[in-house]
C-alpha positions as a LaTeX table, in Angstrom:
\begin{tabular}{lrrr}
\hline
Residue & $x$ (\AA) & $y$ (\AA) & $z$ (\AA) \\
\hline
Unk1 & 8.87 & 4.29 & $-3.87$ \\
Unk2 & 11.02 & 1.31 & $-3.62$ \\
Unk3 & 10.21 & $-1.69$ & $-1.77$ \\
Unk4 & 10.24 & $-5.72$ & $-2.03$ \\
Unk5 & 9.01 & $-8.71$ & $-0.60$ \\
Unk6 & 10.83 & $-11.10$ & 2.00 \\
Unk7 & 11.08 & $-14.48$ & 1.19 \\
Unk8 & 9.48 & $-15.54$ & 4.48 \\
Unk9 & 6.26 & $-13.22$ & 3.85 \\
Unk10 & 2.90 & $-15.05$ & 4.48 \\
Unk11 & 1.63 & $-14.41$ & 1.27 \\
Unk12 & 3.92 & $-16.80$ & $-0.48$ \\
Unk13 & 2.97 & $-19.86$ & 0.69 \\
Unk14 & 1.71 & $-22.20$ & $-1.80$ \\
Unk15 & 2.04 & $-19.20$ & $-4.75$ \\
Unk16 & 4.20 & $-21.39$ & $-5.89$ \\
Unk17 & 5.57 & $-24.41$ & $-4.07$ \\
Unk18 & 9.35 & $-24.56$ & $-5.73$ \\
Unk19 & 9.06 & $-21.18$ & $-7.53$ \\
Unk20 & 6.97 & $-18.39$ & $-5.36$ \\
Unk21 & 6.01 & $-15.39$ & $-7.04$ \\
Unk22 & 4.89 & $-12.80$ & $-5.46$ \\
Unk23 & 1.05 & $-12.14$ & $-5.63$ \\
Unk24 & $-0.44$ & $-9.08$ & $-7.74$ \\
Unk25 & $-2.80$ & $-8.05$ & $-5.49$ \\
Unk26 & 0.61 & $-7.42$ & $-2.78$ \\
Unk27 & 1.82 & $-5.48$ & $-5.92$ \\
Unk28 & $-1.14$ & $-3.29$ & $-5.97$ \\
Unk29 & $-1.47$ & $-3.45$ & $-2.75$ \\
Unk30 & 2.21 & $-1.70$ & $-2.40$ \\
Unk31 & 1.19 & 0.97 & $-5.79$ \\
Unk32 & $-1.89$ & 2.47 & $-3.34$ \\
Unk33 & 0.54 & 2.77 & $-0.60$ \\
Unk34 & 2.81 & 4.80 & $-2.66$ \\
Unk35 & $-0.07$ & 7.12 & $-4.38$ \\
Unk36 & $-1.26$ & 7.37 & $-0.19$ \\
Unk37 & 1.97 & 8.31 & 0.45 \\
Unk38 & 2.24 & 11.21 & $-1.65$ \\
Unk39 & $-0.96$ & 12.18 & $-1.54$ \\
Unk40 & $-2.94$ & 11.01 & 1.63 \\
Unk41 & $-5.83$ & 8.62 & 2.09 \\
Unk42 & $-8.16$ & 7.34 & $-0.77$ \\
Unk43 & $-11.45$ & 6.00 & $-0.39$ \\
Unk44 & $-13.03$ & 3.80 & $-2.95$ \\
Unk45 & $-10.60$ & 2.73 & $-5.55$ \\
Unk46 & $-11.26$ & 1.35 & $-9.34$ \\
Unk47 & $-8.32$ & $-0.21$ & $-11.17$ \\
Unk48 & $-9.87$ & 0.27 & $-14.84$ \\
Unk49 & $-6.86$ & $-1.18$ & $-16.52$ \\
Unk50 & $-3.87$ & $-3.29$ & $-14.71$ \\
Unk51 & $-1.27$ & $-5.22$ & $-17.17$ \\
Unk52 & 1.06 & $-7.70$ & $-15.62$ \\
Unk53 & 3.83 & $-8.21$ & $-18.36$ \\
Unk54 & 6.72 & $-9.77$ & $-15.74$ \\
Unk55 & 6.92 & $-11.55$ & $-12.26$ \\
Unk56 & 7.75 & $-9.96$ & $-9.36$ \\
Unk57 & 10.38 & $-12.69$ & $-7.19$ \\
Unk58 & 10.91 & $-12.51$ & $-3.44$ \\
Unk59 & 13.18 & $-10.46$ & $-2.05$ \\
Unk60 & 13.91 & $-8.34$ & $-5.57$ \\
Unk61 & 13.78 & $-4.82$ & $-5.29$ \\
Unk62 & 10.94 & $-2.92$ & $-7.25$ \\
Unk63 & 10.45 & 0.81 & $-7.98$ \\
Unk64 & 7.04 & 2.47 & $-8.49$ \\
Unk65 & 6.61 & 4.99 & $-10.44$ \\
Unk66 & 3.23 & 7.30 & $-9.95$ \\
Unk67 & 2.18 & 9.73 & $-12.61$ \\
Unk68 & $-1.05$ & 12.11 & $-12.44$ \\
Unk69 & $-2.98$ & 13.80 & $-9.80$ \\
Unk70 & $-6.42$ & 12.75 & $-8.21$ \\
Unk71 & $-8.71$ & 11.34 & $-9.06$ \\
Unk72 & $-6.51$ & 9.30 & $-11.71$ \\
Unk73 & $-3.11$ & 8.13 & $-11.64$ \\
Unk74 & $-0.96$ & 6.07 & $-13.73$ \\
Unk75 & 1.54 & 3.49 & $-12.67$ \\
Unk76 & 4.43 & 1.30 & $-13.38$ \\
Unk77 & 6.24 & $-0.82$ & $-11.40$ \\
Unk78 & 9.84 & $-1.53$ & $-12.22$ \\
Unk79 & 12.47 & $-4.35$ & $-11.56$ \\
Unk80 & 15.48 & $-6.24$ & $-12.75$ \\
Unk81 & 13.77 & $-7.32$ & $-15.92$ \\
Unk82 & 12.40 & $-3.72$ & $-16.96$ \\
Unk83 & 8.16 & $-3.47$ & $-16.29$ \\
Unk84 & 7.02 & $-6.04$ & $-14.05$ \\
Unk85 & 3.13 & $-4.38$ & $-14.35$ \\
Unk86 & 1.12 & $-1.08$ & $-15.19$ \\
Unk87 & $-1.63$ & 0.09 & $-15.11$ \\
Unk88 & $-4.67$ & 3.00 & $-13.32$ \\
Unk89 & $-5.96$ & 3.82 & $-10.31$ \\
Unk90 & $-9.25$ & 6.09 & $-10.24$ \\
Unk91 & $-10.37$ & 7.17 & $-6.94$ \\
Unk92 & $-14.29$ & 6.91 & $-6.68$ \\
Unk93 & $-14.90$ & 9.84 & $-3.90$ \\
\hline
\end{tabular}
């Protein structure tokens, strides 16, 4: 799943004044659409392990990349720079 984040979203004001990045949690928040996507609604989630090694800048593309079946999948999301963040998503139901 691709997918980025206008400039004008809400969730970039004051993360940073001058310099926004775009938030993690919007990043996550984007990684349990994608598992959803493919594989329906989750309930409870646990993210057990979540490494951000590289920003994520407004309107720059990103590409997630889903790995595993439920209840456990692995993750990495990808942009200009190579991995922006990985990580694990464990579905508690």
């Amino acid at each position: 799943m691709q997918f980025s984040v206008p400039h004008h979203h809400p969730c970039l004001t004051g993360h940073f004044p001058g310099r926004p990045l775009v938030p993690g949690v919007v990043v996550l928040e984007r990684v349990v659409e994608a598992i959803e996507a493919a594989h329906g609604p989750l309930g409870p989630l646990r993210l057990p392990q979540v490494k951000f090694l590289r920003p994520l800048l407004p309107d720059r593309p990103a590409r997630i990349v889903i790995e595993g079946a439920a209840p456990r999948w692995r993750f990495e999301v990808h942009g200009d720079g190579g991995v922006l963040a990985r990580g694990e998503v464990v579905a508690d139901g």
